[in-house]
C-alpha positions in Angstrom: 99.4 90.7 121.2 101.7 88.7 119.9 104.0 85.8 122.0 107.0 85.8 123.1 108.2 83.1 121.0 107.2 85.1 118.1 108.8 88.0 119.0 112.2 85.7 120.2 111.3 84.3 116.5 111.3 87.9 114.7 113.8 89.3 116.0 115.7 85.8 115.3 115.3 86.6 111.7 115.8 90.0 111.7 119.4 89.3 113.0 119.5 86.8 110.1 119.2 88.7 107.7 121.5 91.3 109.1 124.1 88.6 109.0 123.1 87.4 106.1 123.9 90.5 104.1 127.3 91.3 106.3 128.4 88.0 105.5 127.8 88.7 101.9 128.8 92.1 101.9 132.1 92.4 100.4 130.6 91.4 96.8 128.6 93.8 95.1 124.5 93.0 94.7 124.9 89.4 95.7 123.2 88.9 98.6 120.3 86.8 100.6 118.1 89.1 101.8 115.9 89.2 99.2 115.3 85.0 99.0 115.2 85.0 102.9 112.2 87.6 102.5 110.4 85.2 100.4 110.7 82.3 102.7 110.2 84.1 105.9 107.0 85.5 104.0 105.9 81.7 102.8 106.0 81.0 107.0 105.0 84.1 108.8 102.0 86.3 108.4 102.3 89.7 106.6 102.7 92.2 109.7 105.3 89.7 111.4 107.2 90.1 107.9 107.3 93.7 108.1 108.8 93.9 111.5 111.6 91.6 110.0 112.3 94.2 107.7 112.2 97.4 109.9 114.0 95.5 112.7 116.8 94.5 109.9 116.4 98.3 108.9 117.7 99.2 112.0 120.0 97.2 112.5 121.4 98.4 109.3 121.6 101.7 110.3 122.7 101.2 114.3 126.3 98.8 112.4 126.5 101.5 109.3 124.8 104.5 110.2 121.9 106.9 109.5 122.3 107.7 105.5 119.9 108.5 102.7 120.0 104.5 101.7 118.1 103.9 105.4 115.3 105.7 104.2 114.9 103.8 101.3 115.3 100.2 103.1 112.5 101.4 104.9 110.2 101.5 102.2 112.3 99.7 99.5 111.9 96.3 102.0 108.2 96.2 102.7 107.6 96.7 99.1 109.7 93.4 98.5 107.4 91.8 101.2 104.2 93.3 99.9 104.9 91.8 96.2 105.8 88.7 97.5 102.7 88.7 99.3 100.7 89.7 96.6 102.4 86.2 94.3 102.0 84.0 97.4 98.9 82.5 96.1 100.6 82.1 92.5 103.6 81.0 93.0 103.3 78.9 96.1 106.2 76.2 97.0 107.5 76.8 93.3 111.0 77.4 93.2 111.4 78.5 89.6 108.6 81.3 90.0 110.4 82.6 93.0 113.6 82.9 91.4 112.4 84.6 88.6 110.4 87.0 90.7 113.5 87.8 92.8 115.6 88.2 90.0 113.5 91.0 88.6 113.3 92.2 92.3 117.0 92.9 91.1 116.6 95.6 88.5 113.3 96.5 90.5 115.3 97.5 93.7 117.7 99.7 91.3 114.5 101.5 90.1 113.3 101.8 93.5 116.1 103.5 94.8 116.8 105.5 91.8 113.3 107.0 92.6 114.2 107.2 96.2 117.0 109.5 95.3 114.6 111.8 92.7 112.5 112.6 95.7 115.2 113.7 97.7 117.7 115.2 95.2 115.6 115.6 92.0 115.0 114.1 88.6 118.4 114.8 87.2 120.0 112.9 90.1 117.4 109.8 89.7 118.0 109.3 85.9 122.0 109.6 86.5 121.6 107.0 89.7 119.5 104.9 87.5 121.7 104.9 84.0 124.7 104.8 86.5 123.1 101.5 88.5 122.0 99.5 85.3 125.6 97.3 85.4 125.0 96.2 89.2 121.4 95.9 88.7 122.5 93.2 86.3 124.7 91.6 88.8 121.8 91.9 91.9 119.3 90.2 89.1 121.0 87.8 88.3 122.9 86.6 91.7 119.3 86.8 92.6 117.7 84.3 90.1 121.1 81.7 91.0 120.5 81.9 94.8 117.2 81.5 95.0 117.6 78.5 92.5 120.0 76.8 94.2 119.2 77.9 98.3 115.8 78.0 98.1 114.8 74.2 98.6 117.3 74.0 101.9 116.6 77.3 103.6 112.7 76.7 103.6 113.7 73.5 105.2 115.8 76.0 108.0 112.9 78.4 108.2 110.3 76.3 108.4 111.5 74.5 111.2 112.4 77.9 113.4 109.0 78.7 112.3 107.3 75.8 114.0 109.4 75.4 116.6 108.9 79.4 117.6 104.7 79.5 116.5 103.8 76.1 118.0 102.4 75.5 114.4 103.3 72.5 112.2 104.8 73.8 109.3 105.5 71.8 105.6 109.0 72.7 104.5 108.9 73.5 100.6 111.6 70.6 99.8 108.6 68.7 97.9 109.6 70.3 94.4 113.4 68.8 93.8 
């Protein structure tokens, strides 16, 4: 069972992100989500991740609505959380690694969805999402690489302290690299 101050801390990110990708929402593919994924992932354990994402899921849809896009978030996230999981022990505190990895979570996500939409509407419709996508998967990879260049060092520094002030556990922030 987890705490309360975990939960107050999940849900505390959840709405982060959710804010996170409002605030940014008015410019195509550039958004946070994907860097605040890493670093709630370099802080929390893997099932308090998830929740993040389905929580942030659902906010999604309960501000914008039930669409075919929910469905994918609520795979398309966890993935994100599951690879980033799965380069934890590579990558560790190193900022360049990350930003490369989120920037080809950029074209990844296109793909991703583009297969989200051949399940549900067929191959024709997945290869004319995809081809149709290719221009703002460019964008999303590329806004991705920049932010998590440039915000990565000082939002560990924000998330890690949330994370030890909400866990009880002393946490190094990942400022050590610049």
């Amino acid at each position: 069972m987890r705490s309360v101050r975990t939960w107050i801390l999940i849900s505390f990110l959840a709405v982060g992100l959710f804010v996170a990708q409002v605030a940014l929402a008015s410019i195509p593919n550039v958004e946070l989500v994907s860097l605040l994924f890493i670093l709630i992932s370099l802080f929390l354990p893997l099932t308090a991740t998830l929740l993040v994402s389905f929580i942030f899921t659902i906010l999604q849809m309960m501000i914008w609505g039930m669409g075919d896009w929910v469905l994918g978030y609520f795979w398309i996230w966890p993935v994100w959380v599951f690879i980033i999981y799965a380069f934890k022990p590579l990558n560790k505190s190193h900022v360049e690694r990350w930003a490369v990895l989120s920037g080809l979570w950029g074209f990844l996500f296109g793909a991703l969805f583009a297969l989200h939409h051949g399940v549900l509407y067929g191959f024709n419709t997945m290869i004319a999402y995809y081809i149709q996508g290719i221009s703002f998967d460019i964008i999303h990879a590329v806004s991705n690489y920049i932010i998590t260049s440039l915000a990565f060092t000082p939002l560990s520094v924000v998330v890690c302290k949330l994370a030890s002030k909400y866990q009880g556990e002393k946490y190094e922030s990942h400022d050590k690299n610049r």
